[in-house]
GUTI-541884 format. One line per field, with one value per residue: residue number from 1; residue in one letter; x, y, z of N, C-alpha, C in turn. Coordinates in steps of 0.1 Angstrom, whole numbers. Layout:
# GUTI-541884
i (NUM;...)
aa (A;...)
nc1 (X;...)
nc2 (Y;...)
nc3 (Z;...)
cac1 (X;...)
cac2 (Y;...)
cac3 (Z;...)
cc1 (X;...)
cc2 (Y;...)
cc3 (Z;...)
# end
This chain:
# GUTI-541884
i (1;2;3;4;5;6;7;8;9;10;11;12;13;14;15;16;17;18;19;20;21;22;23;24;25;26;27;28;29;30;31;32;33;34;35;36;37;38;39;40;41;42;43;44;45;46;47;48;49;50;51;52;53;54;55;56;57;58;59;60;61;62;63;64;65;66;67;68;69;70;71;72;73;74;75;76;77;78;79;80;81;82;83;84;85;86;87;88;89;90;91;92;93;94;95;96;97;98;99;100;101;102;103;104;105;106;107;108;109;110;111;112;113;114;115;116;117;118;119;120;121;122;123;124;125;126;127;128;129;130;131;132;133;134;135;136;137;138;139;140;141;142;143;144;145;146;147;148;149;150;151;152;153;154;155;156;157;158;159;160;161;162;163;164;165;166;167;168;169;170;171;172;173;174;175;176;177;178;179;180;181;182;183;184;185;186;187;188;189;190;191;192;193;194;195;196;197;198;199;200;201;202;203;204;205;206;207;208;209;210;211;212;213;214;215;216;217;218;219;220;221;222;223;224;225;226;227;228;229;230;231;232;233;234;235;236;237;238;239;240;241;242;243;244;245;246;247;248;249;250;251;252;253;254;255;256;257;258;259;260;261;262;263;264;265;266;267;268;269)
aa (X;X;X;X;X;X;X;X;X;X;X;X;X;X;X;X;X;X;X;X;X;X;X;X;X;X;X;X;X;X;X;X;X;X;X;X;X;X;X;X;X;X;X;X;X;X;X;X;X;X;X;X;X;X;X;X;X;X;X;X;X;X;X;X;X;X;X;X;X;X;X;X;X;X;X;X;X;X;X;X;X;X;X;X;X;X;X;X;X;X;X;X;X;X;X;X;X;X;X;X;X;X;X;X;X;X;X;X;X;X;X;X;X;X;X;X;X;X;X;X;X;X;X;X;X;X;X;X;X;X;X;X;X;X;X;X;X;X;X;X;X;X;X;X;X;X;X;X;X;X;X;X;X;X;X;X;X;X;X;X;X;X;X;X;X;X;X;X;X;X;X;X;X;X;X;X;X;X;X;X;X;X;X;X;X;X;X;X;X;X;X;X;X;X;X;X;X;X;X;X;X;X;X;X;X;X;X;X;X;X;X;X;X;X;X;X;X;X;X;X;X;X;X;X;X;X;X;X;X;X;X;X;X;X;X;X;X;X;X;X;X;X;X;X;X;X;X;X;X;X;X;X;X;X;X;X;X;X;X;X;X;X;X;X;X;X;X;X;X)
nc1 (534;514;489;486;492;476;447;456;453;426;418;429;406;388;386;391;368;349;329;331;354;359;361;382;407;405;400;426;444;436;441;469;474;467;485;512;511;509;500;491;484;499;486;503;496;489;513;535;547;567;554;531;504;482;478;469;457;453;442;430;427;418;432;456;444;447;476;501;522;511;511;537;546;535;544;569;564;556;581;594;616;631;627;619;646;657;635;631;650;664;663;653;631;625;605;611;620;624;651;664;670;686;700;698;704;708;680;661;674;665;653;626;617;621;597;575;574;562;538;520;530;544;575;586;587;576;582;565;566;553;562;570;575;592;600;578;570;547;528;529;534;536;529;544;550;567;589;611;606;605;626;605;583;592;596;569;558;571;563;533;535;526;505;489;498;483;459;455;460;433;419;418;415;385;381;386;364;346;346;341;321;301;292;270;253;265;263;237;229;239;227;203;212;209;220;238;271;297;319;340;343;337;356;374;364;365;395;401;396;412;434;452;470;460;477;488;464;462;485;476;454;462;458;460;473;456;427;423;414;391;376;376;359;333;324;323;299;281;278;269;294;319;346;372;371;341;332;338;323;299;294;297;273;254;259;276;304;322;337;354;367;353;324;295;292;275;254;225;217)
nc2 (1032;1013;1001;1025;1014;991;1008;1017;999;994;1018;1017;997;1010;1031;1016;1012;1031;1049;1079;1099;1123;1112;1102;1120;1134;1113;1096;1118;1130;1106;1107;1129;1125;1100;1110;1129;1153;1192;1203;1192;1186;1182;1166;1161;1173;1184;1210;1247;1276;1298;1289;1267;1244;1247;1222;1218;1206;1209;1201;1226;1257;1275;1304;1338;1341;1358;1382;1369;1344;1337;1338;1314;1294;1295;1285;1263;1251;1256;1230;1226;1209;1184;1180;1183;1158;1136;1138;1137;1113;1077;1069;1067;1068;1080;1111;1135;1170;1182;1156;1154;1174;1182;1198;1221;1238;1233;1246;1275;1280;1299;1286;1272;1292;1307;1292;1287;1317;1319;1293;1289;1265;1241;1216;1194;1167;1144;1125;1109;1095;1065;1066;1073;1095;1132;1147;1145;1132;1131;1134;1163;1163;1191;1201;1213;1215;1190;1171;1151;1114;1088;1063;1074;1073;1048;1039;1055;1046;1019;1020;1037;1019;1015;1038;1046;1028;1040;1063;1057;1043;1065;1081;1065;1067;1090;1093;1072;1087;1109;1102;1099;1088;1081;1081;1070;1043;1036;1035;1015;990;992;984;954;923;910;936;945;953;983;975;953;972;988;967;955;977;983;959;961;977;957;947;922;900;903;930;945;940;954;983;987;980;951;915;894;868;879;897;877;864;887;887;860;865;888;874;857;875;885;863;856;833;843;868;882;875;887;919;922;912;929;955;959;957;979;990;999;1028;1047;1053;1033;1010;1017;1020;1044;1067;1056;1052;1066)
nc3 (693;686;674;653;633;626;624;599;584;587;576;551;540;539;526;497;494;485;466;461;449;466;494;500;507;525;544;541;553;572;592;590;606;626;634;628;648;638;626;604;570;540;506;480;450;418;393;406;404;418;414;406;413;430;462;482;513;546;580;617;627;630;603;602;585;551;536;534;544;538;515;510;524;508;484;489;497;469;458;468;484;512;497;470;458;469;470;437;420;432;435;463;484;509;537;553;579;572;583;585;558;552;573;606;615;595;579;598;595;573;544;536;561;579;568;570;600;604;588;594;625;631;629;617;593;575;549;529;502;472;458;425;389;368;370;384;419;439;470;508;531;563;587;616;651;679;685;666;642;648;644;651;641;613;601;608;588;564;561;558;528;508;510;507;488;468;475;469;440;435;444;415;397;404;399;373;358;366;350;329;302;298;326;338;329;329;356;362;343;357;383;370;366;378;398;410;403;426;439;443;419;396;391;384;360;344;344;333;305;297;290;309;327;359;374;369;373;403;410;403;417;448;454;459;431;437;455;429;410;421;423;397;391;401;388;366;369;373;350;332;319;304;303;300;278;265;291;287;267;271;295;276;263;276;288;309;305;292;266;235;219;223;228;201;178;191;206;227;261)
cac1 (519;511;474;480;492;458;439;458;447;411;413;428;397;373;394;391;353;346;327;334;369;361;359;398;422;398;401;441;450;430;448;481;475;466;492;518;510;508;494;485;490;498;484;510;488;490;526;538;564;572;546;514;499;471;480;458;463;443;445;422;425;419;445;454;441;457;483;514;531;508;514;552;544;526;553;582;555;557;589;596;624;642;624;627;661;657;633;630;667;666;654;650;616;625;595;621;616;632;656;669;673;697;705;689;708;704;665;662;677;664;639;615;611;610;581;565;571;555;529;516;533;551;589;591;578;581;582;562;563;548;567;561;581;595;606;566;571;532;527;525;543;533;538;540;556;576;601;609;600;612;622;594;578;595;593;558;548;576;556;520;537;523;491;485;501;473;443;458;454;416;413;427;407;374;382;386;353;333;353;332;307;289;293;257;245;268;255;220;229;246;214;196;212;199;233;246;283;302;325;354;345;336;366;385;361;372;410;402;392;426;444;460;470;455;488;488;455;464;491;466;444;470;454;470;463;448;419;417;406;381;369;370;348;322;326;319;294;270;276;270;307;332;362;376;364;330;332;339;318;285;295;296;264;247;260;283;315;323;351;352;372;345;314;296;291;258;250;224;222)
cac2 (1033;1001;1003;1028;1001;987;1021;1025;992;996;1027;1013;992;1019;1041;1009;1008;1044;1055;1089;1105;1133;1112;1096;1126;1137;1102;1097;1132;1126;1095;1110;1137;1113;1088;1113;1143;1164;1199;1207;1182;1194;1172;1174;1156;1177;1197;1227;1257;1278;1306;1289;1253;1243;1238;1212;1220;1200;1208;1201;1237;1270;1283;1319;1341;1348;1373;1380;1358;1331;1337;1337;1301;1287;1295;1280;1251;1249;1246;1219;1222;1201;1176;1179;1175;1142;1123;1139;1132;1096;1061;1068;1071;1071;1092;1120;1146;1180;1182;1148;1153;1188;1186;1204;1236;1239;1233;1255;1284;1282;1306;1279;1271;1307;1314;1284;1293;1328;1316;1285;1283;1248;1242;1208;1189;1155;1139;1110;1101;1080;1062;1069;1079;1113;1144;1149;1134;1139;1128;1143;1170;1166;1196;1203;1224;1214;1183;1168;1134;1109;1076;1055;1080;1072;1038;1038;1058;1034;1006;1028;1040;1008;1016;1053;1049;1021;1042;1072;1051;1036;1081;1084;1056;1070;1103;1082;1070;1099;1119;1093;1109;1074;1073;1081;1056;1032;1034;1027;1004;982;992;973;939;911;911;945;948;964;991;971;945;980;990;961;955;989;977;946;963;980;939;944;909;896;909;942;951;941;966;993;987;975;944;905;887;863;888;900;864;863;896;885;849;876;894;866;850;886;894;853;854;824;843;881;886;875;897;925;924;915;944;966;956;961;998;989;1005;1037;1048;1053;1021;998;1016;1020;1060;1074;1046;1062;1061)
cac3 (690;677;671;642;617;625;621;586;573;584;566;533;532;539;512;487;495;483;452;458;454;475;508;501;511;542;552;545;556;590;599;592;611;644;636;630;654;628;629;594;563;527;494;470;437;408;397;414;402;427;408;401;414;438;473;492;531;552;593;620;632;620;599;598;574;542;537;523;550;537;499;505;526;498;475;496;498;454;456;473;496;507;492;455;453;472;459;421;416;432;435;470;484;523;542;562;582;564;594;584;545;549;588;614;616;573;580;609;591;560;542;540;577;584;562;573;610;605;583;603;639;626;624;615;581;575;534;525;492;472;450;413;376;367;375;393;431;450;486;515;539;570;597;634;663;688;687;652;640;649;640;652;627;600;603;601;571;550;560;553;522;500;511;505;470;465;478;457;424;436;440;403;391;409;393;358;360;369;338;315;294;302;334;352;320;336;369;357;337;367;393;367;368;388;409;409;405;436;436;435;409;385;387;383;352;341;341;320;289;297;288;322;340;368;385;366;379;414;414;401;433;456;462;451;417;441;454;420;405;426;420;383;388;406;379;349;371;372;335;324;308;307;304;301;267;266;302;285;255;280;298;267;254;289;289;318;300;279;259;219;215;230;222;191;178;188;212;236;277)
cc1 (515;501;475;479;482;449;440;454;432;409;412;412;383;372;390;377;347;341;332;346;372;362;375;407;417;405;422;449;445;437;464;484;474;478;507;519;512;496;487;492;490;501;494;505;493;508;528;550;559;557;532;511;490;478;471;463;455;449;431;415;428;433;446;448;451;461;491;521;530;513;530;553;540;539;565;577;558;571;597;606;624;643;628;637;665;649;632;644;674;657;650;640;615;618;610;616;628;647;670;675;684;702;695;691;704;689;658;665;677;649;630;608;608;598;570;563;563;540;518;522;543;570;598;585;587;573;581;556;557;555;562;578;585;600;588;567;555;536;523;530;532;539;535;552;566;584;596;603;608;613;617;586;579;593;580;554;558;566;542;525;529;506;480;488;488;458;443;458;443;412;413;418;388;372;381;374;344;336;345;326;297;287;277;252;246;266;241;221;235;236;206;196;210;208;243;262;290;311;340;353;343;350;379;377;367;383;412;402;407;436;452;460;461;467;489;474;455;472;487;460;451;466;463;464;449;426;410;410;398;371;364;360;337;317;316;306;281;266;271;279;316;348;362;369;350;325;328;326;301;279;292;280;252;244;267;298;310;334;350;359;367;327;309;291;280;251;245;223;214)
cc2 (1022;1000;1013;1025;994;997;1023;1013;992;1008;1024;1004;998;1025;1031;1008;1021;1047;1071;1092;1116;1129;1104;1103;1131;1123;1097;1107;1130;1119;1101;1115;1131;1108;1093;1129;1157;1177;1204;1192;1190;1181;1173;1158;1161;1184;1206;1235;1263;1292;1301;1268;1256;1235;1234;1212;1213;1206;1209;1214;1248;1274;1295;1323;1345;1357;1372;1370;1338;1325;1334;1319;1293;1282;1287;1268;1246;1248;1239;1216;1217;1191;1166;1172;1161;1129;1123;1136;1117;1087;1061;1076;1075;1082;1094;1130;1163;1182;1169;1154;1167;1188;1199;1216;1243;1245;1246;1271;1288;1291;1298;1279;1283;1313;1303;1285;1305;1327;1309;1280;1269;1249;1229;1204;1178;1149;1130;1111;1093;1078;1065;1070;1093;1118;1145;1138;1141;1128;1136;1148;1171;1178;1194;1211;1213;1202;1174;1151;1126;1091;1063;1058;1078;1059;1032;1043;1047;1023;1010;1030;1029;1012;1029;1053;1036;1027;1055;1064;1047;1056;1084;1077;1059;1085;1101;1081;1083;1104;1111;1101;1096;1075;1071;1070;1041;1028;1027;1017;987;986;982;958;931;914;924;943;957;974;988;960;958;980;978;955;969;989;967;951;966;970;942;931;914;909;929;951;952;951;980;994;983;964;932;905;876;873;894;887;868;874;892;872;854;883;888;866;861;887;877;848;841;829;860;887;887;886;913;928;923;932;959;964;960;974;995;998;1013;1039;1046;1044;1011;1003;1022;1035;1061;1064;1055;1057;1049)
cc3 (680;667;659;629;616;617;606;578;576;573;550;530;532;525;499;481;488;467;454;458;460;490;509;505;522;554;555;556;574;597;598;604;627;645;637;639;650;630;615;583;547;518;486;454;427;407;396;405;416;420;409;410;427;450;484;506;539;574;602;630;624;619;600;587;563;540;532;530;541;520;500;511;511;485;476;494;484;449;457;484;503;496;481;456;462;468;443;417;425;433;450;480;499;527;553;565;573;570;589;568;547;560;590;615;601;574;588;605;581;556;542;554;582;580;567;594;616;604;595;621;639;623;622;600;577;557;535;515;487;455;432;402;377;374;387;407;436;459;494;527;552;582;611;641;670;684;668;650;639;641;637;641;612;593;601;587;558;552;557;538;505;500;507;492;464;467;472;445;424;435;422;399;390;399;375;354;361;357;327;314;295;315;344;339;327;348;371;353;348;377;384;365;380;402;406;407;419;434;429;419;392;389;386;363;339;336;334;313;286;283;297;324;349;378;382;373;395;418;410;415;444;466;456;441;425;445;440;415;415;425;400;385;395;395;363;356;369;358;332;315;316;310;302;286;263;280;296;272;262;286;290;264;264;296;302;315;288;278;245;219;218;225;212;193;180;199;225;251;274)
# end
Protein backbone atom coordinates (compact mmCIF):
# COMPACT_ATOMS: atom_id res chain seq x y z
CA UNK A 1 0.00 0.00 0.00
CA UNK A 2 2.26 2.47 -1.15
CA UNK A 3 0.13 5.59 -1.51
CA UNK A 4 -0.25 5.71 2.33
CA UNK A 5 3.32 7.20 2.93
CA UNK A 6 1.99 9.89 0.64
CA UNK A 7 -1.37 10.27 2.50
CA UNK A 8 0.73 10.52 5.93
CA UNK A 9 2.88 13.34 4.63
CA UNK A 10 0.05 15.26 3.15
CA UNK A 11 -1.44 14.96 6.38
CA UNK A 12 1.70 16.09 8.43
CA UNK A 13 1.40 19.33 6.51
CA UNK A 14 -2.27 19.78 6.94
CA UNK A 15 -1.53 18.87 10.85
CA UNK A 16 1.50 21.54 10.82
CA UNK A 17 -0.99 24.09 9.17
CA UNK A 18 -3.62 23.92 12.05
CA UNK A 19 -4.32 26.60 14.58
CA UNK A 20 -6.53 24.57 16.38
CA UNK A 21 -5.40 21.47 18.49
CA UNK A 22 -8.72 19.88 18.41
CA UNK A 23 -8.54 19.08 14.63
CA UNK A 24 -4.86 17.08 15.10
CA UNK A 25 -5.87 13.69 16.79
CA UNK A 26 -9.25 13.34 14.47
CA UNK A 27 -6.94 13.88 11.69
CA UNK A 28 -3.88 11.44 12.92
CA UNK A 29 -6.27 8.83 14.41
CA UNK A 30 -8.28 8.76 10.93
CA UNK A 31 -5.37 8.07 8.84
CA UNK A 32 -4.15 5.38 11.14
CA UNK A 33 -7.15 3.81 11.15
CA UNK A 34 -7.19 3.66 6.98
CA UNK A 35 -3.55 2.96 6.77
CA UNK A 36 -3.54 0.41 9.26
CA UNK A 37 -7.05 -1.40 9.11
CA UNK A 38 -7.73 -0.56 12.31
CA UNK A 39 -11.06 -0.78 13.95
CA UNK A 40 -10.88 1.40 16.92
CA UNK A 41 -7.69 3.61 17.90
CA UNK A 42 -6.70 4.49 21.51
CA UNK A 43 -4.76 8.15 22.36
CA UNK A 44 -2.44 7.39 24.90
CA UNK A 45 -1.30 11.50 25.80
CA UNK A 46 -1.56 12.13 29.34
CA UNK A 47 -0.45 9.30 32.27
CA UNK A 48 -2.53 6.33 33.08
CA UNK A 49 -2.61 3.92 36.42
CA UNK A 50 -4.51 1.18 35.99
CA UNK A 51 -7.46 3.14 38.46
CA UNK A 52 -7.85 6.61 37.21
CA UNK A 53 -6.70 8.40 33.71
CA UNK A 54 -8.57 9.57 30.56
CA UNK A 55 -8.88 7.20 27.84
CA UNK A 56 -9.12 8.77 24.24
CA UNK A 57 -10.79 5.99 21.97
CA UNK A 58 -11.40 7.13 18.65
CA UNK A 59 -13.33 4.49 16.09
CA UNK A 60 -15.23 5.06 13.03
CA UNK A 61 -17.99 2.87 14.28
CA UNK A 62 -20.25 2.71 17.05
CA UNK A 63 -18.87 1.48 20.10
CA UNK A 64 -20.85 -0.51 22.59
CA UNK A 65 -22.31 1.00 25.42
CA UNK A 66 -20.67 1.16 28.66
CA UNK A 67 -20.68 -1.39 31.15
CA UNK A 68 -18.87 -3.26 33.44
CA UNK A 69 -17.28 -5.22 30.47
CA UNK A 70 -16.22 -1.77 29.29
CA UNK A 71 -14.85 -0.46 32.60
CA UNK A 72 -12.80 -3.67 33.12
CA UNK A 73 -11.49 -2.82 29.18
CA UNK A 74 -10.56 0.51 29.98
CA UNK A 75 -8.66 -0.55 32.94
CA UNK A 76 -6.64 -3.33 31.11
CA UNK A 77 -6.27 -0.28 28.57
CA UNK A 78 -4.41 1.98 31.79
CA UNK A 79 -2.38 -0.51 32.26
CA UNK A 80 -0.64 -0.95 29.57
CA UNK A 81 -0.02 -4.46 28.69
CA UNK A 82 2.21 -5.58 27.02
CA UNK A 83 3.40 -2.56 26.25
CA UNK A 84 4.73 -0.83 29.28
CA UNK A 85 7.10 -3.22 29.99
CA UNK A 86 8.56 -2.71 26.52
CA UNK A 87 8.93 0.50 25.77
CA UNK A 88 9.01 2.23 29.51
CA UNK A 89 11.89 -0.08 30.42
CA UNK A 90 13.85 0.40 27.00
CA UNK A 91 15.52 2.44 24.39
CA UNK A 92 13.45 0.61 21.97
CA UNK A 93 10.68 2.30 20.28
CA UNK A 94 9.81 -0.46 17.51
CA UNK A 95 5.77 0.04 16.68
CA UNK A 96 4.63 -3.99 17.40
CA UNK A 97 1.74 -5.69 17.39
CA UNK A 98 0.98 -7.16 21.24
CA UNK A 99 1.17 -10.65 19.66
CA UNK A 100 4.70 -9.92 18.67
CA UNK A 101 6.06 -8.21 22.02
CA UNK A 102 4.89 -11.57 24.39
CA UNK A 103 4.09 -14.22 21.52
CA UNK A 104 0.87 -15.03 20.23
CA UNK A 105 -0.32 -17.78 22.50
CA UNK A 106 0.75 -15.29 25.79
CA UNK A 107 -1.44 -12.49 23.95
CA UNK A 108 -4.23 -14.59 23.03
CA UNK A 109 -4.72 -15.82 26.44
CA UNK A 110 -4.22 -13.09 28.36
CA UNK A 111 -6.80 -11.07 30.60
CA UNK A 112 -6.23 -8.18 28.56
CA UNK A 113 -7.27 -9.54 25.16
CA UNK A 114 -10.13 -11.24 26.78
CA UNK A 115 -11.50 -8.09 28.11
CA UNK A 116 -10.76 -6.33 25.04
CA UNK A 117 -12.46 -9.10 22.94
CA UNK A 118 -15.72 -8.88 25.03
CA UNK A 119 -15.54 -5.31 25.42
CA UNK A 120 -14.88 -4.27 21.61
CA UNK A 121 -15.05 -7.38 19.20
CA UNK A 122 -11.00 -6.79 18.55
CA UNK A 123 -8.26 -9.36 19.32
CA UNK A 124 -5.36 -7.76 18.01
CA UNK A 125 -3.51 -4.31 19.04
CA UNK A 126 -0.67 -2.96 17.57
CA UNK A 127 1.94 -0.25 19.72
CA UNK A 128 3.15 2.82 18.14
CA UNK A 129 5.10 4.91 20.18
CA UNK A 130 6.40 7.81 20.10
CA UNK A 131 9.66 8.20 21.12
CA UNK A 132 10.18 10.42 24.20
CA UNK A 133 12.04 10.49 28.13
CA UNK A 134 10.75 8.71 31.13
CA UNK A 135 8.91 6.31 32.68
CA UNK A 136 5.45 8.20 30.69
CA UNK A 137 5.41 6.31 27.00
CA UNK A 138 2.10 8.09 24.87
CA UNK A 139 1.20 6.93 21.37
CA UNK A 140 -1.00 4.97 20.03
CA UNK A 141 -2.73 1.30 20.31
CA UNK A 142 -4.20 0.55 17.40
CA UNK A 143 -7.02 -2.39 17.28
CA UNK A 144 -8.75 -4.74 15.01
CA UNK A 145 -10.35 -8.26 14.44
CA UNK A 146 -9.36 -10.81 12.37
CA UNK A 147 -5.63 -11.45 11.24
CA UNK A 148 -2.79 -9.67 13.16
CA UNK A 149 -0.50 -7.14 11.89
CA UNK A 150 1.70 -7.60 9.93
CA UNK A 151 5.01 -6.68 8.93
CA UNK A 152 4.37 -4.44 6.02
CA UNK A 153 2.51 -2.81 9.04
CA UNK A 154 5.10 -2.31 11.06
CA UNK A 155 7.27 -1.08 8.67
CA UNK A 156 5.23 1.69 7.95
CA UNK A 157 4.33 3.33 11.26
CA UNK A 158 8.52 3.14 12.04
CA UNK A 159 8.87 5.14 9.13
CA UNK A 160 5.45 7.48 10.15
CA UNK A 161 6.77 7.43 13.56
CA UNK A 162 9.00 10.86 12.95
CA UNK A 163 6.08 12.44 11.86
CA UNK A 164 3.33 11.82 14.32
CA UNK A 165 5.81 12.64 17.21
CA UNK A 166 6.36 16.10 15.20
CA UNK A 167 2.57 16.84 14.75
CA UNK A 168 2.07 15.77 18.47
CA UNK A 169 4.60 18.58 19.71
CA UNK A 170 2.91 21.42 16.93
CA UNK A 171 -0.63 19.77 19.23
CA UNK A 172 1.38 20.57 22.58
CA UNK A 173 2.60 23.76 21.28
CA UNK A 174 -1.02 24.75 19.98
CA UNK A 175 -2.35 23.84 23.34
CA UNK A 176 0.74 26.16 24.82
CA UNK A 177 -0.45 29.00 23.10
CA UNK A 178 -4.04 28.97 23.69
CA UNK A 179 -3.07 28.43 27.79
CA UNK A 180 -1.71 32.19 27.41
CA UNK A 181 -3.58 34.70 29.36
CA UNK A 182 -2.50 36.84 26.22
CA UNK A 183 -3.34 34.85 23.82
CA UNK A 184 -6.71 36.31 22.01
CA UNK A 185 -4.51 39.91 22.72
CA UNK A 186 -1.98 38.20 20.58
CA UNK A 187 -4.14 37.33 17.84
CA UNK A 188 -5.28 40.88 17.43
CA UNK A 189 -2.35 42.10 17.89
CA UNK A 190 -0.91 40.03 14.72
CA UNK A 191 -4.50 40.67 12.47
CA UNK A 192 -3.28 44.18 12.87
CA UNK A 193 0.06 44.10 11.16
CA UNK A 194 0.58 45.05 7.64
CA UNK A 195 1.75 41.33 6.87
CA UNK A 196 0.18 39.11 9.29
CA UNK A 197 2.32 36.41 10.60
CA UNK A 198 1.20 32.72 9.77
CA UNK A 199 0.66 29.98 11.94
CA UNK A 200 3.83 28.59 11.54
CA UNK A 201 6.15 31.57 11.75
CA UNK A 202 3.98 32.24 15.40
CA UNK A 203 5.01 29.46 16.62
CA UNK A 204 8.30 29.38 15.68
CA UNK A 205 8.51 33.09 17.04
CA UNK A 206 7.11 31.59 20.24
CA UNK A 207 10.22 29.10 20.38
CA UNK A 208 12.71 32.00 19.89
CA UNK A 209 12.08 33.76 23.03
CA UNK A 210 12.67 30.16 24.31
CA UNK A 211 16.93 30.70 23.00
CA UNK A 212 16.30 27.51 21.08
CA UNK A 213 18.73 27.04 17.86
CA UNK A 214 17.75 27.20 14.63
CA UNK A 215 18.13 23.31 14.95
CA UNK A 216 16.52 23.09 18.35
CA UNK A 217 13.40 24.63 17.03
CA UNK A 218 13.31 22.41 14.00
CA UNK A 219 13.20 19.45 16.16
CA UNK A 220 10.26 21.00 18.19
CA UNK A 221 8.19 21.23 14.82
CA UNK A 222 9.73 18.43 13.01
CA UNK A 223 10.82 20.46 10.27
CA UNK A 224 14.95 21.28 9.21
CA UNK A 225 17.05 24.26 10.54
CA UNK A 226 16.97 25.02 6.86
CA UNK A 227 12.90 25.63 6.71
CA UNK A 228 13.27 27.15 9.98
CA UNK A 229 15.69 30.10 8.69
CA UNK A 230 13.49 30.86 6.37
CA UNK A 231 10.62 30.93 8.55
CA UNK A 232 12.79 33.25 10.70
CA UNK A 233 13.90 35.98 7.53
CA UNK A 234 9.79 35.97 7.20
CA UNK A 235 9.76 36.50 10.48
CA UNK A 236 12.38 39.69 10.81
CA UNK A 237 11.19 41.00 7.66
CA UNK A 238 7.16 41.37 9.14
CA UNK A 239 8.34 42.67 12.51
CA UNK A 240 11.28 45.17 10.75
CA UNK A 241 14.04 43.28 12.94
CA UNK A 242 17.68 42.48 11.86
CA UNK A 243 18.26 39.65 13.93
CA UNK A 244 16.47 37.36 16.82
CA UNK A 245 16.65 39.91 19.43
CA UNK A 246 15.49 42.95 18.01
CA UNK A 247 12.72 40.06 16.58
CA UNK A 248 11.74 39.41 19.80
CA UNK A 249 11.63 42.68 21.41
CA UNK A 250 9.41 44.17 18.22
CA UNK A 251 7.26 41.37 18.86
CA UNK A 252 6.94 42.17 22.54
CA UNK A 253 6.18 45.71 22.13
CA UNK A 254 3.54 44.87 19.31
CA UNK A 255 1.68 42.57 21.94
CA UNK A 256 2.63 39.53 19.75
CA UNK A 257 4.05 37.51 22.90
CA UNK A 258 3.05 36.89 26.51
CA UNK A 259 4.67 35.42 29.48
CA UNK A 260 5.84 37.25 32.82
CA UNK A 261 9.51 37.20 31.69
CA UNK A 262 8.98 39.26 28.47
CA UNK A 263 6.08 41.33 29.40
CA UNK A 264 5.89 44.29 31.52
CA UNK A 265 3.24 43.87 34.84
CA UNK A 266 -0.14 45.39 34.05
CA UNK A 267 0.45 45.71 30.37
CA UNK A 268 -3.05 45.78 28.86
CA UNK A 269 -4.69 43.74 25.66
Amino acid sequence: MPDRYARMLDLAVEVMSAESPEVVWPLLTDELLTALDGELVVVKEVPWTREQGRVVIRSPRRLPEAGADDDSAQGHIRSGYPFIQRYGASADWTPQSAARVVGARTWQNSPTADALRQAFGTRHVFGLPLPGRGPHVSGFLVHRSGDDFSRHDERYAARVQPLLKAATAHRSLLLALRGSSAGECGRRANDALAAPLTPRETNVLHLLVTGLTAEGIGRRLGISPRTVHKHLNALYRKLGATDRLSAVLRAQHAGLLSGQELSPPGRPC
